[in-house]
C-alpha positions in Angstrom: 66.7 115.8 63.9 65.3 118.6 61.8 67.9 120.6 59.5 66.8 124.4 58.7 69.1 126.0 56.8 68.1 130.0 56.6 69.2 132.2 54.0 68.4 135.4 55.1 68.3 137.2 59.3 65.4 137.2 59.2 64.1 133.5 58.3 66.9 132.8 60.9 65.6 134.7 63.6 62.1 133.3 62.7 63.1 129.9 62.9 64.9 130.6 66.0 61.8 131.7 67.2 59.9 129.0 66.3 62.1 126.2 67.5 64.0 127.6 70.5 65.4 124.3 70.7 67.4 124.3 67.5 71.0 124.9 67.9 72.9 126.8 65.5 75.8 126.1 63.4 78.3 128.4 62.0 81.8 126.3 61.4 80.6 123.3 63.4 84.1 122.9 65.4 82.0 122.3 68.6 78.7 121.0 67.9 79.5 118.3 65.6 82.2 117.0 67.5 79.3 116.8 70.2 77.1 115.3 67.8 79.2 112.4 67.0 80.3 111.2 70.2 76.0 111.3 71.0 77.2 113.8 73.6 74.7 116.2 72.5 71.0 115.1 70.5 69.2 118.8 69.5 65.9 118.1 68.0 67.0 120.7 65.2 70.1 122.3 63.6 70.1 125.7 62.9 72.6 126.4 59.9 73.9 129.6 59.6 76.8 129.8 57.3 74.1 130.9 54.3 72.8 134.5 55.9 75.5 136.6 54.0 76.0 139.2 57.0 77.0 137.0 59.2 79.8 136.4 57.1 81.3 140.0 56.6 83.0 142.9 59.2 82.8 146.2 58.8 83.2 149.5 60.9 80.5 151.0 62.7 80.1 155.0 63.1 82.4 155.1 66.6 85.1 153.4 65.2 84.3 149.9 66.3 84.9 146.9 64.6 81.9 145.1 63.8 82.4 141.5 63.3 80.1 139.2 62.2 79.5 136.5 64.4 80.2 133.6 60.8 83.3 135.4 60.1 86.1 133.2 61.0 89.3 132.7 62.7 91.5 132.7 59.3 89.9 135.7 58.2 90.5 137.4 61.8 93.9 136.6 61.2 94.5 137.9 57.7 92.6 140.7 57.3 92.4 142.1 61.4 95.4 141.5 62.5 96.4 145.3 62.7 92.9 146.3 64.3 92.2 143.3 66.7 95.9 142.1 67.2 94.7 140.3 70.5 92.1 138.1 69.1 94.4 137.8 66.3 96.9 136.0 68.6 94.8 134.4 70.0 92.6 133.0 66.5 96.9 131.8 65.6 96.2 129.2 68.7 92.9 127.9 67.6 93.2 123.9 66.2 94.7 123.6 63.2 94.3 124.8 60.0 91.6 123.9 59.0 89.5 124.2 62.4 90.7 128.1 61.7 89.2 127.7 58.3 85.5 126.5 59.7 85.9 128.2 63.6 84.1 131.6 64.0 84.4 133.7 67.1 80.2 133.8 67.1 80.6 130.3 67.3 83.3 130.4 70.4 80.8 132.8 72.5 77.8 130.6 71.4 79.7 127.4 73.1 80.9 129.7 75.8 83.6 127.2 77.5 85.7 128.9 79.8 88.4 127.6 77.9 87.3 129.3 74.6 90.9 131.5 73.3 88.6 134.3 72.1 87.3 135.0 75.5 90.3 136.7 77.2 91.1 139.0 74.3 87.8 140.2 73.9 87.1 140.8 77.2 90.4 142.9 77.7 89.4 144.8 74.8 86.1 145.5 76.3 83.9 144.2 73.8 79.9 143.8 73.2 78.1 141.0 71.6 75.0 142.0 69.3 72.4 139.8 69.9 69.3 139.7 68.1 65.4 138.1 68.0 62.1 138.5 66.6 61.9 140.8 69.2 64.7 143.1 68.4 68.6 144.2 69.0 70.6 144.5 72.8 74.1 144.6 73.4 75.3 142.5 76.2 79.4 143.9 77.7 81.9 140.5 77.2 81.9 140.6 80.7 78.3 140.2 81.5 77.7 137.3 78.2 79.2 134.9 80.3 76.5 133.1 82.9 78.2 129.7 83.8 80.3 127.0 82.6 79.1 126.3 78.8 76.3 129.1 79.5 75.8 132.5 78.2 73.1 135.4 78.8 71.2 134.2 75.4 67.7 134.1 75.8 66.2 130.9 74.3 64.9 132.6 71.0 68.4 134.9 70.1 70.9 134.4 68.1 74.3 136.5 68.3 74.5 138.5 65.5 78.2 140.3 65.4 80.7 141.2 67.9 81.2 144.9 68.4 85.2 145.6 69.4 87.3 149.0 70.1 90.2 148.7 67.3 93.3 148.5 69.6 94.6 151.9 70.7 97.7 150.4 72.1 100.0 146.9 72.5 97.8 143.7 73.3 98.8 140.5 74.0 97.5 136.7 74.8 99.0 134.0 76.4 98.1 130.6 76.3 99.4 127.1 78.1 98.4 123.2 76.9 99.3 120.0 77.5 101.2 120.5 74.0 102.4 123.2 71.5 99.2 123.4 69.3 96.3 121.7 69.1 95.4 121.7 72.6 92.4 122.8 74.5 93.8 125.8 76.9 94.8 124.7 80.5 95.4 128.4 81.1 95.1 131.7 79.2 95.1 135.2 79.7 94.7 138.4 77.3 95.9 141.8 77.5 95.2 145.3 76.4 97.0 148.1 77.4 94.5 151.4 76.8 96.9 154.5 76.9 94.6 157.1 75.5 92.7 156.6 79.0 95.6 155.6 80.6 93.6 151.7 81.7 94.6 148.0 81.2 92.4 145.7 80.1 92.4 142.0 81.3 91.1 138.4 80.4 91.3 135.1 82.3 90.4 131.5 80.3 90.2 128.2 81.3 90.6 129.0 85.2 87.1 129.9 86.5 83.5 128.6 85.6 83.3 131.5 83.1 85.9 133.9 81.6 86.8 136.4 83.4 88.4 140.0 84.1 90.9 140.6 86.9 89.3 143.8 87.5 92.0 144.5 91.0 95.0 143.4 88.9 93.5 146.1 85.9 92.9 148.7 88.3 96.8 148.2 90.5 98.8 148.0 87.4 97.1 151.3 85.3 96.8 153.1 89.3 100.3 152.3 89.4 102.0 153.1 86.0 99.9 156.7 86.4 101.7 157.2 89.9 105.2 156.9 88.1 104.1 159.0 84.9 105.2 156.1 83.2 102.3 156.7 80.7 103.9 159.9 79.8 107.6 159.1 80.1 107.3 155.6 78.8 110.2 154.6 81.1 110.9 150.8 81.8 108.1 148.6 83.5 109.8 147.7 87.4 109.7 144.2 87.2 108.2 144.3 91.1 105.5 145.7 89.2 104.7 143.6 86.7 105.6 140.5 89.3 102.9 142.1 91.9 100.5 142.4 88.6 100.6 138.5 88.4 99.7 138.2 91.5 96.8 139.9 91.6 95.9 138.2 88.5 96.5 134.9 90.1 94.2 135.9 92.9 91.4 136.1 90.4 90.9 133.1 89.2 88.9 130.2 90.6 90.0 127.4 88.9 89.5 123.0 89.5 91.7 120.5 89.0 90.8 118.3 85.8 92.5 116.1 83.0 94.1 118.8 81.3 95.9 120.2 85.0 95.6 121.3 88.6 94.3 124.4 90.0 97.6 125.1 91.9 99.3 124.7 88.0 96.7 127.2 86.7 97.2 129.5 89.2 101.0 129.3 88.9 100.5 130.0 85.5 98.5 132.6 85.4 100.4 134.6 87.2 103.5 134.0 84.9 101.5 134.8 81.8 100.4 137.9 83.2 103.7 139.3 84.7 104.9 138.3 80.7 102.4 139.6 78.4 102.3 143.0 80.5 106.3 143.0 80.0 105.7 142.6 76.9 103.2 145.2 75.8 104.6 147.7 77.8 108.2 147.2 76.1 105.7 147.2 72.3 104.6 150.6 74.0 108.3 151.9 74.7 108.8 151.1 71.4 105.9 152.6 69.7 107.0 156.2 71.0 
């Protein structure tokens, strides 16, 4: 197995080029657990915790956090916590300590597991993902990165370069159930951003279909529905029908399988209990935000 270790983009988009095969490696959380159970034999490791901009966030001319795909789940914690409190909640669920210390959110999209915590926040926040080649720069929507289980729309000679999200405008919340209280693979998740400069809801599903997904009905009822009442305006009290009808819908956008970790009538039971609870939640951080 070869080992390239690039220290600038640009030897690592050339070396990407030159050996598509290589997979990269930013904390290792995933492909070195692979690696030693001989799950996974890549002719070539492509490490790329040395290219210094991978490692650093910034904010980019429309006021969207730009977040380098190395940058990891401690640092998403400490220092973007205010700005990205979604992914933040969900980066507090990620292994343990020192998973958080090695994990990177690049890294999460790169394995692209359904069952991944980053997905659902950043697809609720409507995020992009920068990916880059020899061959130049696109941006691919969260919702479109995701191709299959373990499969995402990288061509064989990209790497992903940062994460482009809107800083929250309003409350944002993720939920997540295990087989225990931390430390556990997902069995469920789902992520939640309430918009209220447009007046929209933004949604993520984990672990309950062959990709991550948004409950694009469930976004569409509950913001169509809140507008109705003027409770965007008034900030009344969320109905409880409402937020128990929103779970439903939720629930009805999944497509989950039974496995080791739990059923699909479990995940689906669950889903729609996160749902109705996280928006109850944000709505009653929006009441009080007023």
């Amino acid at each position: 197995m070869d080992f390239l270790a690039p220290t600038t983009w640009a030897d690592a988009l050339a070396a990407k080029a030159e050996q598509p095969d290589a997979v990269p490696v930013a904390g290792g959380t995933d492909v070195m657990v692979e690696i030693n159970f001989d799950h996974r034999r890549p002719p070539a490791l492509l490490d790329l915790t040395r290219v210094p901009e991978l490692q650093e966030w910034g904010v980019e001319e429309d006021g969207r956090v730009r977040l380098g795909s190395g940058v990891t789940y401690t640092r998403v914690i400490d220092e973007l916590g205010d700005r990205l409190p979604g992914l933040a909640i969900a980066a507090r669920t990620v292994g343990s300590p020192q998973i958080r210390n090695r994990g990177t959110v690049g890294g999460n999209l790169g394995a692209a597991s359904p069952a991944g915590d980053s997905h659902p926040p950043l697809l609720a926040a409507d995020a992009e993902i920068e990916v880059a080649s020899v061959r130049g720069v696109r941006r691919i929507p969260a919702a479109e990165f995701y191709t299959g289980v373990k499969r995402n729309a990288l061509a064989p000679d990209e790497l992903i370069a940062a994460v482009l999200i809107p800083p929250a405008a309003g409350p944002q919340q993720f939920c997540k159930i295990g087989t225990r209280n931390a430390m556990v693979i997902a069995v469920s998740a789902f992520g939640l951003a309430l918009h209220p400069q447009r007046q929209a809801v933004g949604t993520g599903i984990g672990s309950a279909a062959p990709t991550p997904r948004r409950a694009l009905a469930a976004e569409d009822f509950l913001a169509g529905e809140l507008a109705a009442a003027g409770l965007w305006e008034s900030r009344g009290a969320l109905p409880e029908g409402l937020a128990v009808e929103f779970g439903r819908k939720v629930r009805d956008a999944a497509a989950p399988i039974d496995d080791v970790r739990g059923t699909a009538a479990y995940r689906l039971h669950s889903l729609s209990v996160m749902a109705r609870r996280a928006a109850t939640w944000a709505w009653d951080d929006y009441r009080r935000a007023a």
